[in-house]
C-alpha positions in Angstrom: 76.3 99.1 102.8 77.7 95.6 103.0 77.5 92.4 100.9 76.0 90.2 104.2 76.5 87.3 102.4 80.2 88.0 102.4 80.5 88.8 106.4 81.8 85.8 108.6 79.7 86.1 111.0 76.6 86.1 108.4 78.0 82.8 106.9 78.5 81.7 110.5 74.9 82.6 111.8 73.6 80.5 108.6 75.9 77.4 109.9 74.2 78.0 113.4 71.0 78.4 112.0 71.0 75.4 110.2 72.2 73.0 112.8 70.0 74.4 115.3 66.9 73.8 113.0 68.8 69.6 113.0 69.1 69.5 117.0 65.2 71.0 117.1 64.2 68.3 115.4 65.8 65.6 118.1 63.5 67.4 121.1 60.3 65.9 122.3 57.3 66.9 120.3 55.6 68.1 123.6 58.3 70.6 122.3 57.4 71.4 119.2 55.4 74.7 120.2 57.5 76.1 122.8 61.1 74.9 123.1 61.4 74.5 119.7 60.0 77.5 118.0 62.1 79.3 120.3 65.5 77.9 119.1 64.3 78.5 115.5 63.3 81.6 116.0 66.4 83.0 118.4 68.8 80.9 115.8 67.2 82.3 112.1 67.7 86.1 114.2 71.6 86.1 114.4 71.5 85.9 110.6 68.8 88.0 109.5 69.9 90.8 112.3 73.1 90.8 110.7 71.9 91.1 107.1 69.7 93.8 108.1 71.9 95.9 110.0 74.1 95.9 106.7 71.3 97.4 104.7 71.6 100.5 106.9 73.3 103.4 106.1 74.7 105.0 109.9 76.8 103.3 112.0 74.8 103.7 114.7 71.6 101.7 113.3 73.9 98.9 112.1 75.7 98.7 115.3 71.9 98.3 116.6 71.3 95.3 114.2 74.5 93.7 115.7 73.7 94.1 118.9 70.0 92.1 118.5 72.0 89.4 117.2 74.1 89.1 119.7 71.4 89.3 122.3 69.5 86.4 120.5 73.1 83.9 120.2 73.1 84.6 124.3 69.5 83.0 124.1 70.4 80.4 122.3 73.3 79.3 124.3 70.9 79.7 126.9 68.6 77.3 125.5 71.2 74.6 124.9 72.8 74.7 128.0 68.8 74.2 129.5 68.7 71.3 127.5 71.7 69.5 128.3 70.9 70.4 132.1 67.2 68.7 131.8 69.0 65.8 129.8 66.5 66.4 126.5 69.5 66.0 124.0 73.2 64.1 125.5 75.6 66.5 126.5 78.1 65.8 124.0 75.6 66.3 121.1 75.0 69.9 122.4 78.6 70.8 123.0 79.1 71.3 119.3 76.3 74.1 118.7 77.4 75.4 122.4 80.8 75.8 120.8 79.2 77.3 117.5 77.2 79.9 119.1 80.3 81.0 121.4 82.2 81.3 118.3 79.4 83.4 116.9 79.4 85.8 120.1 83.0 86.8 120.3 83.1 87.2 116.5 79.7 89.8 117.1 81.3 91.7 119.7 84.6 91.9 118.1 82.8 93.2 115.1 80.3 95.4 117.2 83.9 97.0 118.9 84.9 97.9 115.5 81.3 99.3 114.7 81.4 101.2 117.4 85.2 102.3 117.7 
């Protein structure tokens, strides 16, 4: 078992987290039940995934964990690039998260190779 707080990709999943919860907040409130639950849902996961997974004892069920999390930073880039396509929040103010969350995956499957190795 793992100190999660102490993982980069923990510390970066809060940074995500939190900006995703800012961007949220700049989406129309016709959003506010689907589009952006969704973000805050899929962006609070890559954290709490990861925290988890550390609580477990085999390799196997963390590895698990890791994998969730990664699965939900794919939905969430998939969500940003949607909204930048349908023009809901300027390009150039999603490129940052974009950049965050791709960040987030390669660091997630570079620890999931380890995990698994």
């Amino acid at each position: 078992m793992r100190n999660f707080k102490e993982l980069m990709i923990w510390q970066k999943g809060m940074d995500i987290w939190q900006e995703c919860y800012k961007l949220s907040q700049l989406l129309p409130n016709d959003e506010r039940f689907g589009l952006v639950s969704q973000i805050n849902r899929a962006s609070s996961s890559i954290p709490a995934n990861i925290a988890e997974g550390s609580g477990r004892k085999s390799v196997k069920d963390q590895a698990r964990f890791i994998q969730i999390a990664l699965g939900s930073a794919f939905e969430l880039e998939t969500f940003f690039i949607g909204i930048a396509r349908l023009e809901l929040i300027e390009e150039n103010i999603v490129n940052p998260i974009l950049n965050l969350i791709i960040e987030e995956q390669k660091m997630l499957s570079g620890y999931l190779k380890r995990l698994e190795a």
